[in-house]
TORTORMAR-660260 format. One record per residue (C-alpha): residue in three letters; x, z, y. Coordinates in steps of 0.25 Angstrom, whole numbers, always signed. Example, Ala and Ser with C-alpha at 12.3 -4.5 7.8 and 13.67 -1.06 7.14 Angstrom:
REM TORTORMAR-660260
{rec 'Ala'; {+49; +31; -18}}
{rec 'Ser'; {+55; +29; -4}}
***
This chain:
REM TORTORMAR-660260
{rec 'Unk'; {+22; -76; -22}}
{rec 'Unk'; {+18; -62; -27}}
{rec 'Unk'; {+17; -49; -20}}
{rec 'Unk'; {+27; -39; -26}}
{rec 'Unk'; {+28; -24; -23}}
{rec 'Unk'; {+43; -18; -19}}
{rec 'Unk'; {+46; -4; -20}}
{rec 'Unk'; {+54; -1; -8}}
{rec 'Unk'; {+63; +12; -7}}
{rec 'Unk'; {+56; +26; +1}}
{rec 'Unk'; {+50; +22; +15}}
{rec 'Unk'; {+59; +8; +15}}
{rec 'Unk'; {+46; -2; +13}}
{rec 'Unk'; {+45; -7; +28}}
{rec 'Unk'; {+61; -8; +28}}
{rec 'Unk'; {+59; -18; +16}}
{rec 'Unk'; {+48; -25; +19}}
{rec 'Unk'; {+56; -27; +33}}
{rec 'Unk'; {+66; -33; +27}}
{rec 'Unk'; {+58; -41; +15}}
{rec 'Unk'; {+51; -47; +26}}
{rec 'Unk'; {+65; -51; +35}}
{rec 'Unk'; {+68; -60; +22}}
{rec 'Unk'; {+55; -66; +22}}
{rec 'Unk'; {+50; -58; +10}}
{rec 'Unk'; {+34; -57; +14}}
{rec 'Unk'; {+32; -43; +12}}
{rec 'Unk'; {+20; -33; +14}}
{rec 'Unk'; {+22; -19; +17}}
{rec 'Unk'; {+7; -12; +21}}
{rec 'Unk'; {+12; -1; +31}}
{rec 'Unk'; {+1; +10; +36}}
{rec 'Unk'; {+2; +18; +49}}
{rec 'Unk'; {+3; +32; +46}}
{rec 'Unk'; {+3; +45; +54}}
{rec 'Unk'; {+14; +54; +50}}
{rec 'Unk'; {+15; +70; +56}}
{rec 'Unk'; {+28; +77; +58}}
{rec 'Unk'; {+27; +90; +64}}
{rec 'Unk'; {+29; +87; +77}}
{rec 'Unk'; {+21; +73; +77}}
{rec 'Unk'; {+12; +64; +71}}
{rec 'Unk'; {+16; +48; +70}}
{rec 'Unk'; {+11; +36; +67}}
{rec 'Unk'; {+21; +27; +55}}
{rec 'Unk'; {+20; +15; +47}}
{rec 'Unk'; {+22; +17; +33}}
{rec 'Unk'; {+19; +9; +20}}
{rec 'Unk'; {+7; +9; +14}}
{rec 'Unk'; {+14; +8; +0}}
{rec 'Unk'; {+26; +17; +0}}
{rec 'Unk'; {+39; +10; -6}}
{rec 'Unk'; {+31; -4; -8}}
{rec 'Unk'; {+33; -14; -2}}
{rec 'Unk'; {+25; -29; -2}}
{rec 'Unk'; {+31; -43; -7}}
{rec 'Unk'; {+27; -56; -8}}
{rec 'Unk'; {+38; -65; -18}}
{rec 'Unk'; {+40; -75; -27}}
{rec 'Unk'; {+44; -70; -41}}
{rec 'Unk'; {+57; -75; -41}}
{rec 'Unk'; {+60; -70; -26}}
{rec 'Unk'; {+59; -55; -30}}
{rec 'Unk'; {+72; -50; -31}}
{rec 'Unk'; {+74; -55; -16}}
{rec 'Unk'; {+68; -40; -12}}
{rec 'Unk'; {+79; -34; -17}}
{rec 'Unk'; {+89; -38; -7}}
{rec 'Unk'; {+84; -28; +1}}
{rec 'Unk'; {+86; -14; +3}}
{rec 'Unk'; {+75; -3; +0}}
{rec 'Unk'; {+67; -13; -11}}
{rec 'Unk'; {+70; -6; -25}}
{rec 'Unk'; {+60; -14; -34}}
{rec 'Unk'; {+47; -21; -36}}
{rec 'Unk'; {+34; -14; -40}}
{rec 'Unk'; {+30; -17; -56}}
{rec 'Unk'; {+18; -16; -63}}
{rec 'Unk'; {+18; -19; -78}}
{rec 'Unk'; {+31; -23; -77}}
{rec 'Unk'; {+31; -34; -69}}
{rec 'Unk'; {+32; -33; -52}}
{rec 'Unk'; {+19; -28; -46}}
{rec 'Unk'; {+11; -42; -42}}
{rec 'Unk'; {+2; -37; -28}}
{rec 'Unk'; {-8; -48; -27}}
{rec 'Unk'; {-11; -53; -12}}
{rec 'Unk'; {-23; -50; -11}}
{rec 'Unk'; {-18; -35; -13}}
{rec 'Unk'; {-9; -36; -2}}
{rec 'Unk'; {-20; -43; +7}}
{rec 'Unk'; {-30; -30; +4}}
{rec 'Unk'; {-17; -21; +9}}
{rec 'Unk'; {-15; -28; +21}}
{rec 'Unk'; {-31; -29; +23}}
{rec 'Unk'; {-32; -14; +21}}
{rec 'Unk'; {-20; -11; +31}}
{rec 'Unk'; {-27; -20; +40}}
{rec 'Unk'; {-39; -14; +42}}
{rec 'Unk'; {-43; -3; +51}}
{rec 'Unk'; {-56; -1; +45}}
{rec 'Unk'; {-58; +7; +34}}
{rec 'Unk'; {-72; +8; +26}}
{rec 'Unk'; {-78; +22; +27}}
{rec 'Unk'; {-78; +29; +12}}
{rec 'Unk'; {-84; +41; +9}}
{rec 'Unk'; {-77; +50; -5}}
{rec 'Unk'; {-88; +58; -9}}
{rec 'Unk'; {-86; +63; -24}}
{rec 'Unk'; {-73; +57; -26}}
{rec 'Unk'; {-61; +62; -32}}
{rec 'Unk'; {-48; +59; -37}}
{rec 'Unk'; {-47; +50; -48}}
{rec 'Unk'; {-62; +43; -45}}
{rec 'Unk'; {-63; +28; -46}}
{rec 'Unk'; {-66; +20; -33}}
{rec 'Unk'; {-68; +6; -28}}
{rec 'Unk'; {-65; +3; -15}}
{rec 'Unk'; {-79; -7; -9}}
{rec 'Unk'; {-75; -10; +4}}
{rec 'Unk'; {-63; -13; +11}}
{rec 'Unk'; {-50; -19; +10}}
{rec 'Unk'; {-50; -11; -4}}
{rec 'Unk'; {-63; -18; -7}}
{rec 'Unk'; {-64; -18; -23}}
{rec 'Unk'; {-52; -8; -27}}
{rec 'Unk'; {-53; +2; -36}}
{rec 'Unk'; {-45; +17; -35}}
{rec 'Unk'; {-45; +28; -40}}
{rec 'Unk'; {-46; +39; -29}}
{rec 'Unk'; {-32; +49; -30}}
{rec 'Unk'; {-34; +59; -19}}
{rec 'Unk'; {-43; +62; -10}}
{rec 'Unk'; {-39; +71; +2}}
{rec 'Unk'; {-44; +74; +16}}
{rec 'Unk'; {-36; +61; +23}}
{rec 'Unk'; {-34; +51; +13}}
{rec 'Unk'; {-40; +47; -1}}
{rec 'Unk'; {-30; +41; -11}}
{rec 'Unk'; {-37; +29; -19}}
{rec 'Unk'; {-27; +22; -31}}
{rec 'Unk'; {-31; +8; -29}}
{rec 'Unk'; {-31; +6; -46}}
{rec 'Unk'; {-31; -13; -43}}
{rec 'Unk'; {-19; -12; -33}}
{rec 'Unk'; {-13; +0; -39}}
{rec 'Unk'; {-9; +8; -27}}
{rec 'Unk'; {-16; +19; -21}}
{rec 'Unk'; {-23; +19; -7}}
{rec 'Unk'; {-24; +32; +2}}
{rec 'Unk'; {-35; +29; +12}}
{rec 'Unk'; {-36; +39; +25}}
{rec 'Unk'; {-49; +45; +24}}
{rec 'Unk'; {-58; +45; +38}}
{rec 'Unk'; {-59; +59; +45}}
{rec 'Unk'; {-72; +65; +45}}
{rec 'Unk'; {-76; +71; +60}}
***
């Protein structure tokens, strides 16, 4: 059994993989805690980490059973064939999400567009290619895993 990638309609990824996992699909949908401000408030919510992605673990010939349900519109492809994640890919997510510990990193003399390799942590070994860096967060294209990271950047006081 493989893990496949399936594009989900807007904001529909916990709904689908609730109802993935009801028919004993296994399913992975990495959620992160986020907080969210209004005008009036700030509050904490749950939301993907990859938007409109969502996680499946399925024999080859048991693919089309995802389509049964509402809000999956089609599997991710690369070069033409559906998008293979490999398990230890999925293992580094679910690491990552799982650990409240984060590595201090210093950017000094970076830029957009430099190459990087990640030395420690969950990350240990990647290679990115850094696409922004703001004031909060640093945007790091993970070039192996071919997604892109944002990482929260550590307030100075």
């Amino acid at each position: 059994m493989s893990w496949y990638v399936l594009y989900t309609k807007p904001r529909a990824e916990k709904r689908v993989a609730k109802n993935l996992e009801s028919a004993k699909i296994e399913i992975y949908c990495p959620i992160v805690t986020e907080v969210r401000q209004w005008s009036d408030r700030k509050k904490k919510v749950e939301v993907p980490l990859f938007t409109s992605y969502v996680f499946v673990k399925l024999k080859d010939k048991e693919r089309q059973k995802v389509f049964e349900f509402p809000d999956v519109i089609r599997y991710l492809y690369w070069l033409g064939k559906p998008a293979v994640v490999r398990d230890h890919e999925i293992e580094t997510i679910k690491n990552w999400l799982d650990t409240d510990n984060y590595d201090d990193f210093v950017i000094k003399n970076l830029s957009p567009g430099d190459r990087v390799k990640i030395t420690s942590g969950a990350l240990k070994d990647q290679d990115g290619i850094i696409r922004h860096i703001g004031t909060k967060r640093l945007s790091l294209v993970l070039t192996e895993a071919g997604c892109t990271v944002s990482v929260k950047l550590k307030e100075v006081v």
